[in-house]
VOBA-1610 file (N, C-alpha, C; in pm, whole numbers, padded with zeros to 5 digits, always signed):
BEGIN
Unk-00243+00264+03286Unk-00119+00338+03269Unk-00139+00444+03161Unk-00098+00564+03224Unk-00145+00685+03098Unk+00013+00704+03007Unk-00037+00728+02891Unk+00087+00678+02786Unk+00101+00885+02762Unk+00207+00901+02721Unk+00278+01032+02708Unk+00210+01032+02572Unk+00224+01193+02542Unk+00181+01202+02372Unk+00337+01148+02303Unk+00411+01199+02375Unk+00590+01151+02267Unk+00582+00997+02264Unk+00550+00922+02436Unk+00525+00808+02355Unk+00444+00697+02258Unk+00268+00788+02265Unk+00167+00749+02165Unk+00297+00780+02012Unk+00378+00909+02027Unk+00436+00900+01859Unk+00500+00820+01845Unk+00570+00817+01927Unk+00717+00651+01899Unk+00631+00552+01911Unk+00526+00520+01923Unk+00470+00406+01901Unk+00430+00366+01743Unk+00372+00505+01709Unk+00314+00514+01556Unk+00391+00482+01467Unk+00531+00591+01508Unk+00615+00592+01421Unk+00682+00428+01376Unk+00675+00385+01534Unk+00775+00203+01499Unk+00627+00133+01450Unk+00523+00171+01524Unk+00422+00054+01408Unk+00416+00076+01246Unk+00432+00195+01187Unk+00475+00242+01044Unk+00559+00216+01001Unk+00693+00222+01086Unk+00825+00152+01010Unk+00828+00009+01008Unk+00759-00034+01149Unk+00740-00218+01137Unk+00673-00273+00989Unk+00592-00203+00962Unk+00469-00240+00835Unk+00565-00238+00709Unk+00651-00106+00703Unk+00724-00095+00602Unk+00781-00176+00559Unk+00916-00191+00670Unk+01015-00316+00678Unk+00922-00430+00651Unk+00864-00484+00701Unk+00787-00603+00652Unk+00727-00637+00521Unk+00686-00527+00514Unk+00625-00498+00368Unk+00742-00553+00253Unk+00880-00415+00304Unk+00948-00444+00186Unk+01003-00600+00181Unk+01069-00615+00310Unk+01116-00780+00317Unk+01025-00876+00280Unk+00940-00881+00294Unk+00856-00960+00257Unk+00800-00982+00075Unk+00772-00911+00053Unk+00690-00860-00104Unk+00778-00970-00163Unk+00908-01013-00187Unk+00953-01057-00273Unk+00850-01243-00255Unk+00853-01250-00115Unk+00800-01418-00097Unk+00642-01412-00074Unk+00607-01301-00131Unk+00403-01297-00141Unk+00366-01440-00218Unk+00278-01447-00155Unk+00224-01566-00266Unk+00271-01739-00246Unk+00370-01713-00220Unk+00453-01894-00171Unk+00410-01952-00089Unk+00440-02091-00099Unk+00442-02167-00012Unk+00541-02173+00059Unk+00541-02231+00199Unk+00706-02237+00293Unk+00767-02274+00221Unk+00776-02414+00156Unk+00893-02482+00104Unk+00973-02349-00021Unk+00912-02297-00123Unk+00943-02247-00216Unk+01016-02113-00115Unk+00953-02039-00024Unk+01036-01995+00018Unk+01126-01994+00093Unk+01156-02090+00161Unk+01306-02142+00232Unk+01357-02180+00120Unk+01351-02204-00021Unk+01462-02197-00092Unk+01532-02066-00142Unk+01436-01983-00137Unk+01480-01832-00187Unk+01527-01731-00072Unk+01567-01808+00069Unk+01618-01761+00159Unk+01796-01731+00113Unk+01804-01839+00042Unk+01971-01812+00049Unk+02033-01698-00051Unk+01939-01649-00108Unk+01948-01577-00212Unk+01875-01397-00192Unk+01823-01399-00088Unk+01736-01300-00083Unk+01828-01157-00066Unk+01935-01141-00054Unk+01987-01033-00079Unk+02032-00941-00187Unk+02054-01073-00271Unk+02085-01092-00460Unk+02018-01040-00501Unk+01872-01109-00452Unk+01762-01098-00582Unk+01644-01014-00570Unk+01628-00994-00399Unk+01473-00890-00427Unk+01530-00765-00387Unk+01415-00643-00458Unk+01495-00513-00492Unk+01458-00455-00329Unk+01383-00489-00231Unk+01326-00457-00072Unk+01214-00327-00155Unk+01185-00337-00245Unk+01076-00226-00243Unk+00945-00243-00167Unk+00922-00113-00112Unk+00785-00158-00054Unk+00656-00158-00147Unk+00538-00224-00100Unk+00404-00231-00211Unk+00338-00133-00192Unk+00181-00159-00250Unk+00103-00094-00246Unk+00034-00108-00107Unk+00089-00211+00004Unk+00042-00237+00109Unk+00084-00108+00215Unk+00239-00093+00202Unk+00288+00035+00253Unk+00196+00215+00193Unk+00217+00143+00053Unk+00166+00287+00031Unk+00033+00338+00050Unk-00145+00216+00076Unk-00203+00259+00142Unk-00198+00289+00280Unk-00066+00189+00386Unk-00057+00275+00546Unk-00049+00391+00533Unk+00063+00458+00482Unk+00110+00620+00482Unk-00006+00680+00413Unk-00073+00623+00374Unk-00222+00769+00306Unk-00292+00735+00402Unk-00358+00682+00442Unk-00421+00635+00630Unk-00358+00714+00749Unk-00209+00716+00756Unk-00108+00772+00858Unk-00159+00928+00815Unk-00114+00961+00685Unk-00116+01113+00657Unk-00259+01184+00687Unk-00359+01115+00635Unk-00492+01192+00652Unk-00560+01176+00821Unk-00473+01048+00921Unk-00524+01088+01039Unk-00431+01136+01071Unk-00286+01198+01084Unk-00216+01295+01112Unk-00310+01451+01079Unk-00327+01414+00949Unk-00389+01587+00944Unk-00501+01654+01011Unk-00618+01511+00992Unk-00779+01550+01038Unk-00805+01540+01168Unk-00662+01427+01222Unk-00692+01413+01359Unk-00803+01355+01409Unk-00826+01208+01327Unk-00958+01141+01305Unk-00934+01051+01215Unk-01029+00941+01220Unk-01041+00836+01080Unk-01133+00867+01020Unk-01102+00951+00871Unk-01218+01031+00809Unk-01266+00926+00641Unk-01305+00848+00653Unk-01314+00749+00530Unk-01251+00773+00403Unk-01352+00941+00349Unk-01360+00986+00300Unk-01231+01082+00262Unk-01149+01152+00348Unk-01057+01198+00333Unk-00914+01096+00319Unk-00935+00957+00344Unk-00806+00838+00369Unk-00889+00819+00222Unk-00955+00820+00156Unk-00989+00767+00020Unk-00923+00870-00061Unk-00932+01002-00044Unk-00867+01128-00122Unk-00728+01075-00118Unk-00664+01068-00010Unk-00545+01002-00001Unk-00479+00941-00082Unk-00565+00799-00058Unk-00511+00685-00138Unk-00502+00723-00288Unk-00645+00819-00334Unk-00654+00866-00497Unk-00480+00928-00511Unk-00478+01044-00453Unk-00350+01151-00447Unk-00224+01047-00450Unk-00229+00953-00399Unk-00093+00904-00397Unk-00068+00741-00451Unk-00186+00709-00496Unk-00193+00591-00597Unk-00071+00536-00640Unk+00040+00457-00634Unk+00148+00430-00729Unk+00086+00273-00779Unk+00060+00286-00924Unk+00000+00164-00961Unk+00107+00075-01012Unk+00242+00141-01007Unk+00355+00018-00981Unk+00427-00075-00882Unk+00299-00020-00755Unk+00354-00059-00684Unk+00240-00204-00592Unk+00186-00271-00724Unk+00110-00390-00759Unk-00032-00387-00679Unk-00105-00232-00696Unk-00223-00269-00634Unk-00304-00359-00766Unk-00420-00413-00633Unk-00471-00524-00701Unk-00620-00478-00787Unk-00678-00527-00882Unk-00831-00434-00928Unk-00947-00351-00861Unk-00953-00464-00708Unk-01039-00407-00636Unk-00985-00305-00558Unk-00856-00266-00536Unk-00812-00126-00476Unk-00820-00017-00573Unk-00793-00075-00659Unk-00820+00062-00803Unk-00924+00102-00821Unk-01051-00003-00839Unk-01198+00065-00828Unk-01224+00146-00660Unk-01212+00083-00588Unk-01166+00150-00427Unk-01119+00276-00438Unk-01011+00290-00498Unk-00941+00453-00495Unk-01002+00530-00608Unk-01012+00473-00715Unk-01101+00585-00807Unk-01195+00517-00896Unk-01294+00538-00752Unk-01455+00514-00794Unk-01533+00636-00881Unk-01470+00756-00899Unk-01511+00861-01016Unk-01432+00839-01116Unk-01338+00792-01175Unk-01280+00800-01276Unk-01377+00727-01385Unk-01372+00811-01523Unk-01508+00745-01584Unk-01367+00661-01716Unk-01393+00609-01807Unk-01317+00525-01920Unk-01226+00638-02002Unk-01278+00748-02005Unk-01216+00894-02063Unk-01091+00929-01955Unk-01152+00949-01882Unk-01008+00969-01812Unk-00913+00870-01693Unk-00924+00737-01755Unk-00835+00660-01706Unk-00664+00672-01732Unk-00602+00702-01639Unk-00492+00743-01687Unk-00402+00634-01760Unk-00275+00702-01832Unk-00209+00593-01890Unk-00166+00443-01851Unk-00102+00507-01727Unk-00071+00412-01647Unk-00174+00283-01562Unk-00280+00359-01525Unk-00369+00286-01531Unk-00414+00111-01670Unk-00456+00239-01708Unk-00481+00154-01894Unk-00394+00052-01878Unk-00236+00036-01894Unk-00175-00039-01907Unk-00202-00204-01844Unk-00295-00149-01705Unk-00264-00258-01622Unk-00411-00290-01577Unk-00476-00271-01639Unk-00645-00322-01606Unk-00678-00321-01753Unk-00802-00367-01769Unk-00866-00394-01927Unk-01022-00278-01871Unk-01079-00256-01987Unk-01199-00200-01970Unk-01317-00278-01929Unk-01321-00417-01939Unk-01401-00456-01863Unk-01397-00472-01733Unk-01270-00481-01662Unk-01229-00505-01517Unk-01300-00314-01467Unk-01298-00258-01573Unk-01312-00124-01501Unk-01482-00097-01463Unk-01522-00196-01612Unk-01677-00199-01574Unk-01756-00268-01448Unk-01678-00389-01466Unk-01722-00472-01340Unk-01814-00449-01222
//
């Protein structure tokens, strides 16, 4: 069955928003076990803010650089991820060395600093 280009996009587009939504709904119960989170079911509107992670924010630098190159270019989805880094949004050490494998101890940014030690950078 040959798929339309409008519908290859509505496909992209709902597999990107699926990831999102999931992403954000989810993030608050990362890490749990079932039990712990069927207790924080009754509460989940209260208490988690639905932000999405750093899981969303590497899709959309993946989405953006094969939107542009029109290709999976490693190298250009790595520029990406550098350009749009939000390190509040709980990437983990090994994505940070991942996204900026040139950054030398001089120019680690503030935000950075805050949330890695210099030996995690040496590693």
């Amino acid at each position: 069955m040959k798929q339309t280009k409008d519908l290859l996009q509505d496909k992209f587009k709902g597999a990107i928003l699926g990831c999102f939504l999931g992403d954000a709904f989810g993030a608050g119960f990362e890490g749990m076990g079932t039990d712990m989170a069927k207790s924080r079911l009754s509460i989940l509107s209260e208490k988690f803010p639905r932000a999405y992670t750093d899981d969303t924010d590497m899709i959309l630098a993946r989405a953006e650089s094969i939107i542009e190159s029109g290709q999976v270019d490693p190298e250009d989805i790595a520029e990406k991820f550098s350009l749009h880094c939000d390190l509040t949004r709980g990437y983990g050490i090994g994505a940070i060395k991942a996204v900026l494998p040139k950054t030398t101890k001089s120019q680690v940014p503030h935000s950075l600093a805050q949330n890695i030690t210099k030996d995690e950078l040496e590693a």
